[in-house]
SERO-4910 file (N, C-alpha, C, O; in steps of 0.05 Angstrom, whole numbers):
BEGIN
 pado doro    nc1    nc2    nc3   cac1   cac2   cac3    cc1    cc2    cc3    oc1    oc2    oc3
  Unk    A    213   -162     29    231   -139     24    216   -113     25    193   -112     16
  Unk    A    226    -94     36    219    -65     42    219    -50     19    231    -56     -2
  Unk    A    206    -31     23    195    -15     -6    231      0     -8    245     -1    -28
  Unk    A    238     10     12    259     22     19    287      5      0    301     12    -19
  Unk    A    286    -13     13    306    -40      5    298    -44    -25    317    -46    -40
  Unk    A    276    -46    -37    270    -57    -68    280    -18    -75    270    -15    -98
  Unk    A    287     -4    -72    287     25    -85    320     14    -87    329      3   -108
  Unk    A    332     18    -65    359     10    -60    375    -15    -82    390    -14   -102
  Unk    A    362    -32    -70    375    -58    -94    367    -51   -120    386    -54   -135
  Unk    A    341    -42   -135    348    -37   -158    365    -14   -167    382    -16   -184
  Unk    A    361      9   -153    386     40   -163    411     25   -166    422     27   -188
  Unk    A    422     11   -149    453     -1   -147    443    -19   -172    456    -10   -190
  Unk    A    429    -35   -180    430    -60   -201    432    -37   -232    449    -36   -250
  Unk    A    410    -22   -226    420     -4   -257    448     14   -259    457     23   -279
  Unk    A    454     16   -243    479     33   -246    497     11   -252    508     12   -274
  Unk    A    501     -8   -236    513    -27   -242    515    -46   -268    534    -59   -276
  Unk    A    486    -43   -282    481    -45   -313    494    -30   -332    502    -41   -352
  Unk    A    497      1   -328    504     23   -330    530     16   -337    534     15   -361
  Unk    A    549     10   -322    573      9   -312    587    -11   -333    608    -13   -345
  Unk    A    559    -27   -330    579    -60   -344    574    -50   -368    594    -50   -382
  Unk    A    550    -39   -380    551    -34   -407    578     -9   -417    583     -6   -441
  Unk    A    589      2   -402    608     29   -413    645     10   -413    664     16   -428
  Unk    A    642    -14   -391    659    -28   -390    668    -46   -416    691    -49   -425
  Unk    A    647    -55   -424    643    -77   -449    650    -55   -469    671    -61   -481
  Unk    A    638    -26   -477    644     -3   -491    677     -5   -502    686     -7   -525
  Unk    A    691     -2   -470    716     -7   -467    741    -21   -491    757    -15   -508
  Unk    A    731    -42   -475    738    -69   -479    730    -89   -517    736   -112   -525
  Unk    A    720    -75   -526    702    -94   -551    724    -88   -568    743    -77   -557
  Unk    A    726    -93   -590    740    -82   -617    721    -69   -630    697    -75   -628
  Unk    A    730    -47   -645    703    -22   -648    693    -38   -673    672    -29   -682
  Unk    A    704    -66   -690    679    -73   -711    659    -85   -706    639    -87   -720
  Unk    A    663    -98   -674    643   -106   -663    619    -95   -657    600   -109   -650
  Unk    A    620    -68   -659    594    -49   -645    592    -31   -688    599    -10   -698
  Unk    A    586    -44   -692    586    -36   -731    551    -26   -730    539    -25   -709
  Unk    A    540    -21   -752    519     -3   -751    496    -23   -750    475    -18   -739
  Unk    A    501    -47   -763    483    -65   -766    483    -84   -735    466   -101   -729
  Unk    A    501    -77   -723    502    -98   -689    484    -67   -673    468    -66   -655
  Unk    A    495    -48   -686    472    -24   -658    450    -29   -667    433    -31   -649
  Unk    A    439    -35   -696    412    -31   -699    398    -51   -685    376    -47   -674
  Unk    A    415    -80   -684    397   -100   -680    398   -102   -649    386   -122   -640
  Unk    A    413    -82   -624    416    -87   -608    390    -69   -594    374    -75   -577
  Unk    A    394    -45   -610    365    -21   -612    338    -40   -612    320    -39   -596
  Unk    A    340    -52   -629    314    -54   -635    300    -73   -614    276    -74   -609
  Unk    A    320    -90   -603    316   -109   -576    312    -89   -553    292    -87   -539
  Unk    A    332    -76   -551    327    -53   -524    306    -44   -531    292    -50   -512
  Unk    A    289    -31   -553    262    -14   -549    241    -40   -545    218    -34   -540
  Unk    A    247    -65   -545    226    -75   -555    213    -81   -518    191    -82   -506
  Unk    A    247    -85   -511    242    -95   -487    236    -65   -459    226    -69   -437
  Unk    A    244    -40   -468    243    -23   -453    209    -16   -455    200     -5   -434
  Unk    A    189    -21   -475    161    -17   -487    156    -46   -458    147    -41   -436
  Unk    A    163    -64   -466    147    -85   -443    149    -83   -413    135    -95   -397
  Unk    A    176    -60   -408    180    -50   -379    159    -28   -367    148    -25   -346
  Unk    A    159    -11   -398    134      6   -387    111      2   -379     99     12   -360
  Unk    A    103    -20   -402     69    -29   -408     79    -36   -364     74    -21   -345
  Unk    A     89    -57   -363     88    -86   -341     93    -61   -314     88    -68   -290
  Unk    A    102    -38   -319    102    -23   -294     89     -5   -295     90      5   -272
  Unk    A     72      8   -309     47     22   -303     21      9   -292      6     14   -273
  Unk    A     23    -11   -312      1    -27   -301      6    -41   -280    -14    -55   -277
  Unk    A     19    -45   -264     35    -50   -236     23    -29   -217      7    -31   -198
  Unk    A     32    -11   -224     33     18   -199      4     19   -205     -7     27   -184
  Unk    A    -18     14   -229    -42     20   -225    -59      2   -215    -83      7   -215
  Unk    A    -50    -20   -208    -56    -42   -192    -55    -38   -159    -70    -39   -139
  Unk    A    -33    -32   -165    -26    -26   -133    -36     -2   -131    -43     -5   -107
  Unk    A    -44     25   -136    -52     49   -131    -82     42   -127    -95     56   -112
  Unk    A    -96     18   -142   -131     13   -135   -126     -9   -109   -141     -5    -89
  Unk    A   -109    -29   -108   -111    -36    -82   -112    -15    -56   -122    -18    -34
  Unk    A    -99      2    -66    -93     12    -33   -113     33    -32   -123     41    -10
  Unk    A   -123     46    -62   -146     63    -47   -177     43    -40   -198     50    -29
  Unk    A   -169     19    -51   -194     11    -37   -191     -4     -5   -211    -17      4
  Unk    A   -160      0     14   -156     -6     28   -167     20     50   -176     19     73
  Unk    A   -163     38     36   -167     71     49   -201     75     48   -214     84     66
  Unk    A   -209     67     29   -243     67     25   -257     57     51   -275     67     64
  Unk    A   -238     25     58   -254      9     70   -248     27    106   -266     25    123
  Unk    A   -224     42    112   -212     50    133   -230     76    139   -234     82    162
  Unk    A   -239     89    123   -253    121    120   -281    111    136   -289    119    158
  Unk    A   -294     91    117   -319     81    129   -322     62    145   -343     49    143
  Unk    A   -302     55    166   -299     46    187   -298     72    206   -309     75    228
  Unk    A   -285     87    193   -281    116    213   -321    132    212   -333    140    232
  Unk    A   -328    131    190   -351    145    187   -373    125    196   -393    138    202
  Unk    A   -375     98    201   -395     87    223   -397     84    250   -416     79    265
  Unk    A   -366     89    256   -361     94    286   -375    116    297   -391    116    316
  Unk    A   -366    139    280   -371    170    286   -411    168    281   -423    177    301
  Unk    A   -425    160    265   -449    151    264   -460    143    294   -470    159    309
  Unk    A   -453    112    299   -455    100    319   -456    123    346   -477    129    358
  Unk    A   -433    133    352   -434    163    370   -449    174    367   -466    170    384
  Unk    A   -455    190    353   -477    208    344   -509    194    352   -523    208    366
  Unk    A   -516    176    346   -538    155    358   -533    154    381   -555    159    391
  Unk    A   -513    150    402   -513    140    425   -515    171    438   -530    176    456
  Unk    A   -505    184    431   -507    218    442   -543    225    443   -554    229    464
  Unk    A   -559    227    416   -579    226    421   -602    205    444   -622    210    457
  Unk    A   -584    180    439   -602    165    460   -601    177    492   -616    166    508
  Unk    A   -588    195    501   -577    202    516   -567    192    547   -563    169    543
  Unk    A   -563    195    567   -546    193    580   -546    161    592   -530    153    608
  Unk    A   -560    152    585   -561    112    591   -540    110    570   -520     97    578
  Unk    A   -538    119    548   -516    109    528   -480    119    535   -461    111    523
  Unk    A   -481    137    555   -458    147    564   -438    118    567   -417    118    554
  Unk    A   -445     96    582   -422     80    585   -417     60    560   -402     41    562
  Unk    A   -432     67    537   -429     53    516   -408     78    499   -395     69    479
  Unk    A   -407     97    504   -397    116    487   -377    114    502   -358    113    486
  Unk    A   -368    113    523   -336    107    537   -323     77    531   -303     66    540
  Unk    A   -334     71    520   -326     39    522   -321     41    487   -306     23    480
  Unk    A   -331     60    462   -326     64    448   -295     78    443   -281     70    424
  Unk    A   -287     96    460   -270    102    461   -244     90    474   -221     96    466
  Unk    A   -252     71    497   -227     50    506   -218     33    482   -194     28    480
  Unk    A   -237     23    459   -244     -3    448   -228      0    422   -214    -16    411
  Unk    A   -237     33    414   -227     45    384   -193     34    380   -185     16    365
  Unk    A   -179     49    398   -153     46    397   -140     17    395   -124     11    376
  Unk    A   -146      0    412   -140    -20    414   -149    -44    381   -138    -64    371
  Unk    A   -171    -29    376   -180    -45    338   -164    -36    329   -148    -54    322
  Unk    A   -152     -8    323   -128     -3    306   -113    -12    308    -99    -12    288
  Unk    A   -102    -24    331    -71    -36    330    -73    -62    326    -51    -74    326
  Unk    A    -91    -74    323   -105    -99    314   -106   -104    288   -100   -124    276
  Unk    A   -114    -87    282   -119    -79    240    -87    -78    236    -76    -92    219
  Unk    A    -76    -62    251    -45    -56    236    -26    -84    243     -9    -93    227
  Unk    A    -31    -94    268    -22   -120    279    -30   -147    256    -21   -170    257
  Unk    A    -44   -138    240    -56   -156    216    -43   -160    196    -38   -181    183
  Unk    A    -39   -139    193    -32   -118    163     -9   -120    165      1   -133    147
  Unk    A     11   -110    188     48   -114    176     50   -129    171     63   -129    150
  Unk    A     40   -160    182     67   -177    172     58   -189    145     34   -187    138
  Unk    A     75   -201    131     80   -210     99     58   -223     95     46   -214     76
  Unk    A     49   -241    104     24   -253     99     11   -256    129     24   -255    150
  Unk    A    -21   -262    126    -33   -276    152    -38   -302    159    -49   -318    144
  Unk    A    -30   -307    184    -34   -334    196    -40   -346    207    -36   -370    212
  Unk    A    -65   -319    220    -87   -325    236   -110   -323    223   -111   -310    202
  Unk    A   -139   -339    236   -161   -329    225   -173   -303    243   -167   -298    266
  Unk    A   -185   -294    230   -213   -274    238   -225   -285    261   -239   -305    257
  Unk    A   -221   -275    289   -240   -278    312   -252   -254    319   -243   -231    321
  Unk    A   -279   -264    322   -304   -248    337   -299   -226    368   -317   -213    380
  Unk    A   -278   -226    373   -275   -218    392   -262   -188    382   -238   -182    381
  Unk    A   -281   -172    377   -276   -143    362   -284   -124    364   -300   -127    382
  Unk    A   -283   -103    358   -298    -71    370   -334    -81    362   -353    -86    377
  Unk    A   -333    -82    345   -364    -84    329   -382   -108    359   -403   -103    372
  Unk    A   -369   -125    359   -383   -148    387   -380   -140    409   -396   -148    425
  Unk    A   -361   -122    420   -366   -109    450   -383    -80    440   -393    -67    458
  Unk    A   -384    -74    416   -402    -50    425   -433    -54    418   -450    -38    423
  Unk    A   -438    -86    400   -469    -94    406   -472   -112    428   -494   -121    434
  Unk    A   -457   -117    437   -455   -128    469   -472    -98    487   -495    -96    495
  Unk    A   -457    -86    488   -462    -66    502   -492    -37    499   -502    -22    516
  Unk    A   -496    -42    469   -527    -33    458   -543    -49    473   -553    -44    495
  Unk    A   -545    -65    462   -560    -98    466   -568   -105    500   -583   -122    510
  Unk    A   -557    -90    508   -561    -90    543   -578    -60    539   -599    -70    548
  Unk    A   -584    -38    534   -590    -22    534   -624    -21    541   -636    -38    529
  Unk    A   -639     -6    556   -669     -9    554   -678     17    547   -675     37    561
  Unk    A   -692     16    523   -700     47    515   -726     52    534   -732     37    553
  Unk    A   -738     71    529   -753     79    557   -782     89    542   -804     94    551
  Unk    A   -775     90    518   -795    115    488   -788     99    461   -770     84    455
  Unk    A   -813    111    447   -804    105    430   -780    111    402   -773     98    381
  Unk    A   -774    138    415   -750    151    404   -723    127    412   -709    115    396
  Unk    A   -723    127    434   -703    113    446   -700     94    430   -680     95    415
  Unk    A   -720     71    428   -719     49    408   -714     53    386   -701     36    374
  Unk    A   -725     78    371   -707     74    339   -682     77    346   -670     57    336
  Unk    A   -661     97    362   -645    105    363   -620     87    374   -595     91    374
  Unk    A   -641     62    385   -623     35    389   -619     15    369   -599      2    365
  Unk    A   -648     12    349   -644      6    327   -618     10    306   -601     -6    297
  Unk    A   -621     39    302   -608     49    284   -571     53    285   -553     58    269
  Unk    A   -572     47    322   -545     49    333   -541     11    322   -521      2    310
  Unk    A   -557      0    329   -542    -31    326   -540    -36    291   -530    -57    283
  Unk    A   -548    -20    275   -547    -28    250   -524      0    243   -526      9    220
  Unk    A   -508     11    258   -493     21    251   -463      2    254   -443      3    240
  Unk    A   -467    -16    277   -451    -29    298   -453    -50    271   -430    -57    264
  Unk    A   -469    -58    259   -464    -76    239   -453    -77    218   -443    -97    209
  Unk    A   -454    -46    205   -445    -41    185   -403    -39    187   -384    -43    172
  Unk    A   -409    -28    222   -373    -33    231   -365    -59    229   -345    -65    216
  Unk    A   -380    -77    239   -375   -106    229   -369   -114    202   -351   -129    193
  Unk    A   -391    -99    189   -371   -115    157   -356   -104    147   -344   -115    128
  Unk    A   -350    -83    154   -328    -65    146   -308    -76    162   -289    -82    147
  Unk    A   -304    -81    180   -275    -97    192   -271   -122    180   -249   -133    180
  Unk    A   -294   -137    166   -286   -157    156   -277   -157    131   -262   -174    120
  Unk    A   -291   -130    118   -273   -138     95   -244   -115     93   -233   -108     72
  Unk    A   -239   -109    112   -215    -97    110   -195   -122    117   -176   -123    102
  Unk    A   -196   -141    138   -190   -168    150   -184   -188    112   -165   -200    103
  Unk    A   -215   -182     99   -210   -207     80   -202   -190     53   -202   -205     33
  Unk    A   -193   -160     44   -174   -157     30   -157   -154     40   -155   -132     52
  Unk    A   -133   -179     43   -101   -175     48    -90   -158     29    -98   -156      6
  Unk    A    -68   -142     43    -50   -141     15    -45   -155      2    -53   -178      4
  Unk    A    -26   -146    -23    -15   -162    -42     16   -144    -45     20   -123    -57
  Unk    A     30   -154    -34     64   -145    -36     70   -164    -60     60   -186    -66
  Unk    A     92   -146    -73    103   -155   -100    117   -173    -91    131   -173    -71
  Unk    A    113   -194   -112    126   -220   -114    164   -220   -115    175   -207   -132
  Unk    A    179   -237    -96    199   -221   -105    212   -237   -130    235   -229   -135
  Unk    A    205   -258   -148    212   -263   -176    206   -249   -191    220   -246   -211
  Unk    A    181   -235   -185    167   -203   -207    195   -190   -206    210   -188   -225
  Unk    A    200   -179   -178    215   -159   -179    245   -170   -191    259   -154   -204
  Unk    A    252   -194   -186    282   -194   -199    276   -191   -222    292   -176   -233
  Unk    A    252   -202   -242    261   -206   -267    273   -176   -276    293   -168   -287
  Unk    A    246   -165   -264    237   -134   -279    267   -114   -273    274    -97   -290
  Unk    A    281   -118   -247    298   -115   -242    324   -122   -266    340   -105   -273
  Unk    A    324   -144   -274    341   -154   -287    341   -137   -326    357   -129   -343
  Unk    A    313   -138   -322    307   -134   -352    321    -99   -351    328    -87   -371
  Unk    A    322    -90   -326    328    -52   -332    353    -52   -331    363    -31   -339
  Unk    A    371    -70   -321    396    -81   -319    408    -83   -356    429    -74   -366
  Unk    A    393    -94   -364    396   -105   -388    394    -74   -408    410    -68   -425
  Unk    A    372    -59   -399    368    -32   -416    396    -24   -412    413    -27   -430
  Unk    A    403    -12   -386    421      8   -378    451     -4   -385    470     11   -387
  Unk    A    452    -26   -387    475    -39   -393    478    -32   -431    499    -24   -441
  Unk    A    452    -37   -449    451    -29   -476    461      2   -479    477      8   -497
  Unk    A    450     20   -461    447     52   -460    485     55   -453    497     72   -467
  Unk    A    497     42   -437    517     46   -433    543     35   -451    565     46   -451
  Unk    A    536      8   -469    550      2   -494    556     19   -507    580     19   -514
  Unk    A    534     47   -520    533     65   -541    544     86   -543    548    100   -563
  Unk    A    552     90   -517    557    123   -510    590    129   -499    603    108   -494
  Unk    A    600    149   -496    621    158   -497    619    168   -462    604    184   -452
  Unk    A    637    154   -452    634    157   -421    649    189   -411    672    198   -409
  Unk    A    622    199   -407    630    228   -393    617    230   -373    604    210   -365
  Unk    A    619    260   -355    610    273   -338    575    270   -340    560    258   -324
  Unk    A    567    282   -364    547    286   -371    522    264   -373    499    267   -364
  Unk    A    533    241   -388    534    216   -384    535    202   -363    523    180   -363
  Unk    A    548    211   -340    544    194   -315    523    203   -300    512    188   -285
  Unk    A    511    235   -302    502    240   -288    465    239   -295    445    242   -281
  Unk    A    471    234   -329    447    223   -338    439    200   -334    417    190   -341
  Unk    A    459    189   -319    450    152   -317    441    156   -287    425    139   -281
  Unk    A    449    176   -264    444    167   -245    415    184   -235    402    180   -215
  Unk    A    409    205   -256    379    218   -252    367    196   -258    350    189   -241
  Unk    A    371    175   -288    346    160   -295    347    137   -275    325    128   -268
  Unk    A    372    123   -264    356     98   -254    345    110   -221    331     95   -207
  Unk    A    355    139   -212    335    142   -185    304    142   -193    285    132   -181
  Unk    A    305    158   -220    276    154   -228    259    127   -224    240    124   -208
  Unk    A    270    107   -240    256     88   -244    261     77   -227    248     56   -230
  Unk    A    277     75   -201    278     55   -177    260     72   -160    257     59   -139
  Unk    A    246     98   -160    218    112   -151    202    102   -162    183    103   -146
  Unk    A    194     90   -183    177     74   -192    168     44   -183    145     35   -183
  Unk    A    194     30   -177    188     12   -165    184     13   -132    171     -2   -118
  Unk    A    198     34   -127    193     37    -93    166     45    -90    160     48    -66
  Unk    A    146     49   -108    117     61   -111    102     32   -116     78     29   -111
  Unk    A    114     18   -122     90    -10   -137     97    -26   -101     80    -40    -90
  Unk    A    124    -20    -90    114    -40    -66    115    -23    -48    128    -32    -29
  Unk    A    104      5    -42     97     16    -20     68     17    -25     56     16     -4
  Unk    A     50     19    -48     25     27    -45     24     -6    -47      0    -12    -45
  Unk    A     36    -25    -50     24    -54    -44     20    -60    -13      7    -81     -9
  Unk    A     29    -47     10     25    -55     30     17    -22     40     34     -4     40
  Unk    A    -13    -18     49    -25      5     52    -20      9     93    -22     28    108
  Unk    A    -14    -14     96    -12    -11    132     13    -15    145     16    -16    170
  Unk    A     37    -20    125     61    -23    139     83     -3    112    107     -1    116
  Unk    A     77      3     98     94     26     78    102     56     89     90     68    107
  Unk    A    121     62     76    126     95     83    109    105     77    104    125     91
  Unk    A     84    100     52     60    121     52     31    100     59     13     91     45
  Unk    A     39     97     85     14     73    100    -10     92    106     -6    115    116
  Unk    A    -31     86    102    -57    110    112    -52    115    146    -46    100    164
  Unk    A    -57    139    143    -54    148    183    -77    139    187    -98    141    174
  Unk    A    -66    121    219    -87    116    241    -97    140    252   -119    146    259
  Unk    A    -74    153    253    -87    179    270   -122    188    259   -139    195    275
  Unk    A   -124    186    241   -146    193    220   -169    181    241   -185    196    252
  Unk    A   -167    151    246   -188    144    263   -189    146    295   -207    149    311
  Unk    A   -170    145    296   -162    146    335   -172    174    345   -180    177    368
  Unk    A   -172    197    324   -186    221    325   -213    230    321   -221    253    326
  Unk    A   -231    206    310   -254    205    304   -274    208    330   -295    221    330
  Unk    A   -268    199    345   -287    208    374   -276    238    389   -254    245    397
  Unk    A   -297    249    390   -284    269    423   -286    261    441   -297    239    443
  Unk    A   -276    276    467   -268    259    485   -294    270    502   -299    294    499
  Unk    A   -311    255    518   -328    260    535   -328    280    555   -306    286    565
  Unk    A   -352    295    566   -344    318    586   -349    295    608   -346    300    632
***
């Protein structure tokens, strides 16, 4: 389910909580709602609105460290590439068709990484067949001429390495998209608030329009725990552009 779709189904589920609680309002005999049935209904709603908070902050801050460490691993994929260049520029013009082949190669890993990343889980393994192996393919053929040259091949293939483990471990942290039993319960339990909030109160204007600020609120909250759970297929997914822009283009 889409971050989009979990915003959607819960706003409609609390309003709909909302609704049923002002309905039951309705409908009860007023000794039924007596001072000693609100207290004990209060004291269940706070107990249980305290376990919504605790279980959704710590949610969104789960998901807010997955994804910046999804962005960590994406930055320094971008900053060893741009390294790598920079080495091959100094080695100079023998490294020209390694630095074009950098730039055919780049684009094509991104859509590879993101080709990974959308779908719900992965079902393939990790093959060698990757930017990091055609571009020490392509060092590795290289003949320095000096001894400048040779550190500068050195230091280019241990940059080419460091792209390597950085694609792997961008490859071996998957996301983690919210469970969707997490989400019904949690769903259910705000169902349960808004339905209490709507027992108590005297159905107005004012009142309706307080119910429909708070559950957009808190269905932004949950649209936040499963968009920063998937960092490569969400409305706030890190831009590729970020890396596809990391090279200039050759004279």
């Amino acid at each position: 389910m889409t971050s989009v779709w979990i915003f959607l189904v819960s706003f409609a589920a609390i309003l709909a909580g909302g609704a049923i609680g002002m309905g039951l309002r309705a409908r009860l005999p007023r000794e039924h709602l007596n001072a000693e049935t609100r207290e004990m209904i209060r004291l269940g709603t706070s107990l249980l609105a305290t376990l919504v908070a605790v279980l959704i902050s710590l949610t969104i801050a789960s998901a807010k460290s997955s994804y910046d460490t999804q962005d960590a691993h994406f930055r320094q994929l971008a900053a060893y590439i741009a390294e790598a260049d920079q080495l091959l520029a100094q080695y100079g013009p023998d490294a020209t068709g390694v630095r074009q082949l950098m730039r055919e190669a780049v684009p094509a890993a991104i859509d590879r990484i993101w080709h990974e990343k959308e779908a719900a889980k992965q079902d393939t393994a990790f093959t060698p067949r990757s930017l990091a192996e055609q571009l020490y393919t392509a060092i590795d053929a290289l003949s320095p001429k000096n001894d400048a040259q040779r550190g500068l091949k050195t230091r280019a293939e241990q940059a080419v390495a460091d792209i390597a483990r950085t694609r792997l471990l961008m490859f071996a942290d998957g996301d983690t998209p919210v469970l969707t039993p997490f989400l019904l319960i949690l769903i259910f339990w705000l169902v349960v608030i808004f339905a209490t909030l709507g027992l108590f109160v005297e159905r107005s204007r004012v009142v309706i329009a307080a119910l429909l600020v708070l559950a957009f609120s808190i269905s932004t909250a949950l649209f936040l725990i499963a968009d920063l759970s998937r960092p490569f297929a969400g409305v706030m997914q890190i831009p590729r552009e970020q890396l596809k822009h990391t090279l200039v283009p050759l004279n």
